[in-house]
Phi, psi and omega in degrees: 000134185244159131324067175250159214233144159257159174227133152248180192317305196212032120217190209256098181247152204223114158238173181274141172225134176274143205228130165277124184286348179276354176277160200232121184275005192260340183236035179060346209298147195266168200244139189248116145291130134216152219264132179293266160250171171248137190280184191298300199257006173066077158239165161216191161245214210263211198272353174240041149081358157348103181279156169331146147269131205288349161274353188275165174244142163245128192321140180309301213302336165275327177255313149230114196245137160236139205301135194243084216257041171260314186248160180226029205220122153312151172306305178247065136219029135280170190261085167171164184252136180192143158219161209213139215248151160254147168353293173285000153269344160248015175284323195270304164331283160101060172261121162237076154159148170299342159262025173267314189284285216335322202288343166265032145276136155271144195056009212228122171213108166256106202305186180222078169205174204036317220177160157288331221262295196307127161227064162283150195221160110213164236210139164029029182097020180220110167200202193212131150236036166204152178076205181321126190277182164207035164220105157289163167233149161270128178240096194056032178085018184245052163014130169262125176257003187218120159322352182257352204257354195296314202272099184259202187261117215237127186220185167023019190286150145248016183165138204200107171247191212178075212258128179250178189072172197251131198286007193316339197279311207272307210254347166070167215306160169080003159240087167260283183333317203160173186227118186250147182246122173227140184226126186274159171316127189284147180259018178235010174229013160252181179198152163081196195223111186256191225181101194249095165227167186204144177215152217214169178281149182079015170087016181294143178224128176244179193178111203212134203187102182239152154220143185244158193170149192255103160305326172204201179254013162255352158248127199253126148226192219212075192249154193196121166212161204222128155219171218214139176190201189178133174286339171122148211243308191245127172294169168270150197318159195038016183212174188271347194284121209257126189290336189231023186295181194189156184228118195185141194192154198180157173238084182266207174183152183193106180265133157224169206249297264312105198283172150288201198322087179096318191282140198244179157178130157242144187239140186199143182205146193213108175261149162222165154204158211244101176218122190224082179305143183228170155093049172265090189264135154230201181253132193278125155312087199285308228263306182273356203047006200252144185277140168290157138330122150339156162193064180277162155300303182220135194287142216279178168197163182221121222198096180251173169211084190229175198215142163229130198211132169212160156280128147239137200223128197222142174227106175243099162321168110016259176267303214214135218267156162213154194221137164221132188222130155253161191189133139277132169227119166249170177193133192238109188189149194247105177248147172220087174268135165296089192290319211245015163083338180256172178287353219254160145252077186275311190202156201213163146213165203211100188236130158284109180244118146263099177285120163209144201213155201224155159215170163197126170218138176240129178233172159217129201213136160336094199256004192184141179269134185289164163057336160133005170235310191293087175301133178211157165234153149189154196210186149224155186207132200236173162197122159243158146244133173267125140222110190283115151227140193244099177199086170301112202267115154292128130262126186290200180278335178323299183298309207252350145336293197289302190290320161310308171289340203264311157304328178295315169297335194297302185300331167284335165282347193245051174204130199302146206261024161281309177281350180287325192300328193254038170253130158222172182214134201235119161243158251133096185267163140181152176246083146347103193229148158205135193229149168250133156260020208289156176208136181258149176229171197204093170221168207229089198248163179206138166206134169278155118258110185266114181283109200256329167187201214272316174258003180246122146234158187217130180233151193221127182229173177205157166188134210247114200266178145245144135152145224264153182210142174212171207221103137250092195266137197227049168230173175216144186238139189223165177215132167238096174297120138234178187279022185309099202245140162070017175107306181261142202248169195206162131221148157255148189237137175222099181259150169209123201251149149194120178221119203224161165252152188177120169225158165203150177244123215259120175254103184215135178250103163298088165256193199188122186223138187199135175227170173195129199240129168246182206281283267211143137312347157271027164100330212277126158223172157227173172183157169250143175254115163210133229188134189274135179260147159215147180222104175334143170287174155147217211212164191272122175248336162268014174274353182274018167302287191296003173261327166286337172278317175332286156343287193313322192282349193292318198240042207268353203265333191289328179240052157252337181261343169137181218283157187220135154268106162259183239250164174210132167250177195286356117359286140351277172277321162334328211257274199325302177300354178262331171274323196292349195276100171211158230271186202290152169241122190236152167216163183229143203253120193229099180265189214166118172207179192204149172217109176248136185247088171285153162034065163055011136123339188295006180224149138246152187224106180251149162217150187199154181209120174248176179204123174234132166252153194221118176254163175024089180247142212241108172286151163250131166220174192280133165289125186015221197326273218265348154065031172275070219027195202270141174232146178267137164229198194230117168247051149093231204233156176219188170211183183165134186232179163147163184237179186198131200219117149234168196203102176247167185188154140265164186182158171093021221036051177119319205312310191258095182256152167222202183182158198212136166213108179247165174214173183195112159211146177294066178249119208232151152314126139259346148233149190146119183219128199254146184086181183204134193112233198246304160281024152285148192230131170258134242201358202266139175114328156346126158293142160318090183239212199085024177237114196287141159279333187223137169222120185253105199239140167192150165175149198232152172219132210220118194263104152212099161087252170261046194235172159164117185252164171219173139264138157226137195212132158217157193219148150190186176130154028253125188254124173279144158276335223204144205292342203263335237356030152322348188187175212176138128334091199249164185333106189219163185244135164248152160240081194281174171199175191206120180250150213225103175232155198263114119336354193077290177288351196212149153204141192242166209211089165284073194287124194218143190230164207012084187273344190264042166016070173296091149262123188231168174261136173270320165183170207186148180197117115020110184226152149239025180311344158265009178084358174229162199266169196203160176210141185224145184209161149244131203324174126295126170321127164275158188334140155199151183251188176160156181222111136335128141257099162263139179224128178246132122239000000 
């Protein structure tokens, strides 16, 4: 065990790291560190406790490194762009969620709206906000498998990286964009208990508490709980009732083990939960940009429960590292959304998801490059998911008011007008759904790295993804009249049922070609990179309101003579399994970068300029006729280009750390055309949207004595909503700032966020559920202050 020691301005934190004595600082080979604590400003020295210069800046991967059984390379002395926050940078942030951090990423936008259930992410003109992610996450080396479980809650993290472009060779389908890596407190390099509270305007409240301990000296555990919770930013319209207060509370655990020769094993289980009102849209002003107050019939919610718990089982040889990861994941959550947003009711839904899901991954990695150049990886992964959803569509009386009147008229013309006066007519819609989704995936990788000379490497991977996804949709849609003529009453039910099985299997060969020279002896390389993205194919489980109301208006005439089924041949559902259906979205990524280590480390400097091409890129629109909620389609092809610049430093022996980021991308339609006919719309040249064109970052932090004040500011925009760019997002800034003083054992942390109460919309969407088209968007957060008491003992 060696000894590395950190220093800040004003104390001294010394953590233990196991150092693998066969790596080399001459073959890069990586050393696995992990870190007790961090001193203020995260220096060390070298191993015999020198100190350091207190102006370099050092990469996280140096300062809290985790094991990594995939790679065999620190992140930028890889062919690729990524970046990556330690505790205490995101502690200076005051980021508790991944979509708080995203805004210090280039290219990287996880808006901060509607719901925990929202997880849309995208990354360089690529994203999703329904179906197939097109960013994965990690959670402690565990494939997160249900888009609904990404947007947690972030506690006890010590390191959180963020690799753009597609990681597809390693990590398999749903990382065409990128990959977020997230690591919990290691429990066998921490100790004692720590102890989190925080308070905030608008009722924010936090309340956080872990402790760590070495059970012997080969067993560590690790307990952590949280709950997190907040009164809320915008009332609903008329009323005292806040549309976005919350509730969240989560637990973790983590034993781990360390065997004799070499072997290792973690047992970790990581619970949340969720109760929220969500989904506060209001009607958008086009002209002013600015969102109305909620104003729904009844306010949305949200309600999750979910759990991920795995084995990690670790070998480290000789020659070769081995990884084995198991996993369970559940998820349990309840949604209830206002679809048309207004006070009027026209339609609502109320969808259940129940999830459980399995992984297995074998990985094997190289510990000495064979023959003295050749670096290797190669693994296998397996995943099935069970997925149960119950979601059911209401229509309200707004809707179904008109159609009661429009049957009522009809039957008063054709009655004599002594009897029209005793006519009314009552309609009652709903579409009832209940679908299985289970789906398996199956893939098999290899990646070389070649030391080509001392300073040349070139890496070439592949990988052969499977997977099979399939549909049993249990569903129906019914309109019930009923009638009163005279005194006497009548009802008709007129349905249309479909209940069908329908699968399909998916074939992707992932490659990856790469070089990278480096400049220096301080690390500065440059490289080029290209690489295949993939985004799972599968099917629309809410377009099938609109295809059964569709039915339903078709044959509406038909339950004017008494009750109607209507009839489906096997034609029929062909037709159906063909809309509901939409296919794998693949790009190929062509990149250029540089990770310059300046002037004896006190600047780091990465650049990078990509070109992405995108087939069958897979959209969320509004579903067909009646825009009876989203649906995925595929709109032919697009590309997006575009660069990405961060720039960090220290100065001042240490006194001053700052960082700089910018990103810019282009992402345009090159093929797409919606409709058919007459009422086709051509869409090529189109910006993509939901994609900031410019993403912008900054933050300073100035160190005296035990003080530390920082700044921070981001910025992005211009975001188009609509495939159409109609209407749009235009650049805006946020600014926070923090003061921050240390106790050694206690420390408080005053904090403010948007301080110039900056208004922008985070997103906006497009409805026509009244027949004319409407736009709703939700605010951004406005100022809020607040103050943290952390205490370790």
């Amino acid at each position: 065990m060696k000894k590395i020691v950190f220093y800040s301005k004003k104390s001294v934190c010394i953590g233990l790291a196991a150092v693998a004595l066969q790596a080399s600082a001459a073959d890069n080979e990586r050393a696995t560190c992990s870190v007790l604590s961090l001193g203020t400003n995260e220096k060390f020295a070298d191993a015999n406790g020198l100190l350091a210069d207190s102006s370099r800046v050092y990469d996280i991967d140096e300062v809290v490194v985790v094991s990594q059984p995939k790679e065999n390379f620190r992140l930028r002395q890889q062919s690729l762009s990524s970046t990556s926050f330690g505790s205490y940078q995101m502690q200076r942030l005051g980021s508790r969620d991944l979509r708080e951090l995203s805004c210090y990423v280039p290219n990287f936008v996880m808006p901060n709206y509607g719901s925990r259930f929202t997880n849309a992410m995208y990354v360089r003109g690529i994203g999703s906000r329904i179906n197939s992610p097109a960013v994965g996450i990690y959670l402690d080396g565990i494939p997160v498998l249900s888009k609904a479980a990404f947007n947690l809650h972030h506690y006890q993290t010590s390191r959180i990286d963020i690799l753009r472009g597609p990681q597809g060779t390693l990590y398999g389908q749903n990382s065409e964009g990128g990959l977020v890596r997230i690591y919990s407190r290691d429990a066998y390099d921490s100790k004692g208990t720590y102890v989190n509270l925080g308070l905030g305007s608008h009722f924010y409240r936090n309340v956080e508490a872990a402790h760590y301990m070495k059970l012997s000296p080969r067993i560590a555990l690790g307990v952590a709980a949280f709950y997190d919770g907040q009164k809320g930013f915008f009332h609903r319209a008329g009323t005292s009732d806040y549309a976005d207060n919350y509730d969240e509370a989560g637990g973790k655990f983590n034993l781990k083990f360390r065997f004799d020769r070499g072997w290792s094993m973690d047992l970790l289980a990581n619970y949340q939960f969720v109760y929220q009102h969500a989904f506060p849209y209001g009607q958008l002003d086009l002209n002013s940009g600015k969102a109305a107050l909620p104003n729904t019939t009844f306010p949305g919610l949200y309600r999750r429960n979910m759990l991920l718990s795995g084995v990690n089982l670790r070998h480290e040889g000789a020659k070769w590292d081995f990884a084995s990861t198991t996993s369970y994941q559940f998820l349990d959550d309840n949604m209830k959304m206002d679809q048309d947003y207004l006070p009027e009711d026209y339609l609502s839904l109320q969808q259940d998801q129940l999830q459980n899901s399995i992984t297995q991954e074998f990985t094997f990695k190289s510990r000495q490059p064979f023959f003295g150049f050749w670096h290797l990886t190669q693994g296998a992964f397996f995943s099935h998911v069970w997925l149960k959803t119950n979601g059911p569509v209401k229509f309200g009386s707004a809707l179904t008011k008109p159609i009661g009147n429009v049957i009522q008229s009809q039957m008063q013309h054709a009655m004599p007008p002594a009897m029209a006066n005793g006519v009314s007519v009552n309609v009652d819609m709903g579409a009832p759904g209940l679908f299985h989704t289970p789906q398996s995936n199956l893939g098999l990788y290899h990646e070389s790295t070649f030391d080509l000379s001392s300073r040349l490497k070139a890496t070439l991977g592949l990988r052969y993804d499977f997977m099979h996804t399939s549909i049993h949709y249990d569903t129906y849609a019914y309109m019930a009249m009923t009638a009163k003529v005279m005194g006497r009453e009548a009802t008709y039910t007129l349905r249309s049922m479909l209940d069908r099985k329908t699968g399909d299997d998916y074939n992707q060969l992932l490659p990856k070609f790469g070089l990278s020279y480096q400049l220096d002896e301080q690390g500065s390389n440059v490289y080029a990179t290209v690489s295949k993205g993939y985004r799972a194919g599968g099917y629309n489980i809410q377009m099938f309101s609109d295809i059964l109301q569709t039915e339903l208006n078709a044959n509406r005439q038909h339950a004017m003579r008494g009750n109607y089924d209507v009839p489906h041949t096997d034609e029929d559902y062909d037709r159906v399994n063909q809309t509901i259906a939409f296919k794998p979205e693949t790009s190929w990524n062509y990149e250029v970068g540089t990770h310059l280590n300046l002037f004896d480390h006190r600047l780091h400097f990465d650049l990078s300029a990509f070109y992405m091409q995108v087939r069958n890129q897979q959209l969320s629109v509004m579903a067909g006729t009646y825009g009876f909620g989203r649906m995925m389609v595929n709109a032919g092809k697009s590309h997006s280009c575009g660069i990405e610049a961060a720039l960090k430093g220290q100065a001042f022996d240490g006194a001053f750390d700052w960082g700089v980021n910018y990103g810019f991308t282009r992402a345009v339609f090159d093929e797409y055309t919606d409709g058919e006919g007459d009422k086709a719309v051509n869409y090529k040249d189109k910006k993509v949207p939901y994609v900031p064109q410019h993403t912008i970052a900054a933050m300073a932090d100035y160190h005296l004595g035990q003080f530390t004040f920082g700044l921070n500011m981001n910025a992005q925009g211009k975001t188009y909503w609509d495939n159409a760019n109609t209407y749009s997002q235009k650049m805006y800034f946020v600014m926070g700032a923090h003061c921050d003083i240390d106790f050694s054992k206690m420390s408080i942390s005053i904090w403010g966020k948007n301080l110039t109460d900056t208004n922008y919309n985070t997103f906006a969407v497009d409805n026509a559920a009244t027949g004319k088209k409407l736009y709703f968007a939700q605010r951004g957060n406005p100022f809020q202050c607040g103050v943290d008491l952390k205490f370790h003992f």
